[in-house]
N, C-alpha and C positions, 0 to 999 in steps of 0.2 A: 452124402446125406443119408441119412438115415431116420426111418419111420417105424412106429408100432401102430397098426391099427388095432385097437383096441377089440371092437364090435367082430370084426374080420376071428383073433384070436376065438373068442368067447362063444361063435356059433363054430367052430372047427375045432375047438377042445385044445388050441395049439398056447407056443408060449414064444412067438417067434418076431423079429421085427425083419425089417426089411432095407436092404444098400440098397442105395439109387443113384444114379449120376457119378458112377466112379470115373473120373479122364483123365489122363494126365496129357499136355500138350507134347506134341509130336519133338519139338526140343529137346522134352526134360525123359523124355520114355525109355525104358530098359535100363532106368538108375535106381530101381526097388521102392520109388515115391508111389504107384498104385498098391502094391503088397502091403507097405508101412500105413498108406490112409486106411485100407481094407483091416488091418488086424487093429488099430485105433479104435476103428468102428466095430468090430466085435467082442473086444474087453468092453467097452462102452454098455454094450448090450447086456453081457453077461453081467456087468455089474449092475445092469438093472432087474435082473433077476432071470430073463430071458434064455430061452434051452436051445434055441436055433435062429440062423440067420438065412434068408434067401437075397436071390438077386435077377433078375432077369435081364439076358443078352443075348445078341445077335448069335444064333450059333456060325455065320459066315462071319465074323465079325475078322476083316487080315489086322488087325494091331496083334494079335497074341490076347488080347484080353480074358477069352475063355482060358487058354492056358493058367493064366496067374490066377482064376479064379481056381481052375481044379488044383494048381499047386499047393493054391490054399488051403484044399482041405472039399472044396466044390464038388458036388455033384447033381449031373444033370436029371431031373427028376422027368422032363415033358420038352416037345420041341411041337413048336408051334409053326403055322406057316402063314402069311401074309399073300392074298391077294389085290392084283390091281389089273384096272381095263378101260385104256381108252374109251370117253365115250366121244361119239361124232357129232359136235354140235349145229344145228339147220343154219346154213348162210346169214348172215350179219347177226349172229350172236358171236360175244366174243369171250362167254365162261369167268368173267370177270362179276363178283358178287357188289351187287350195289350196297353204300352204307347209309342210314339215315341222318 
């Protein structure tokens, strides 16, 4: 899938859209089906007029995915990091969110 935010370009002076969700299922992988969607989606973009494309990925990610991104042409501009921490909940809660 692929996105342009509009608003996003216009305050950053950019001219870029953005891949999202590129997967291929674990069957069909290492047959050039993520490469072929990826370069789909960047003629796509340049023909809308568009001078860059980003994507953001796990950079642990074990599929190879980063690979085919840099094969592509990819480069990694910023690496982020994800925190997480058990919290201990007081006896007879059980962290389950009630719905209305």
């Amino acid at each position: 899938m692929t996105f342009i935010f509009a608003e996003e370009n216009a305050a950053l002076g950019a001219s870029r859209g953005w891949l999202e969700h590129v997967s291929v299922r674990r069957p069909w992988r290492r047959r050039g089906l993520a490469s072929a969607l990826i370069v789909s989606a960047l003629r796509r973009l340049r023909e809308l007029g568009l001078a860059e494309a980003m994507l953001g990925a796990d950079a642990d990610n074990l599929t190879g995915a980063v690979r085919v991104y840099e094969a592509l042409g990819f480069r990694r501009t910023r690496t982020a990091a994800n925190y997480r921490k058990a919290i201990e909940l007081p006896a007879g809660v059980t962290g389950q969110v009630a719905t209305g």
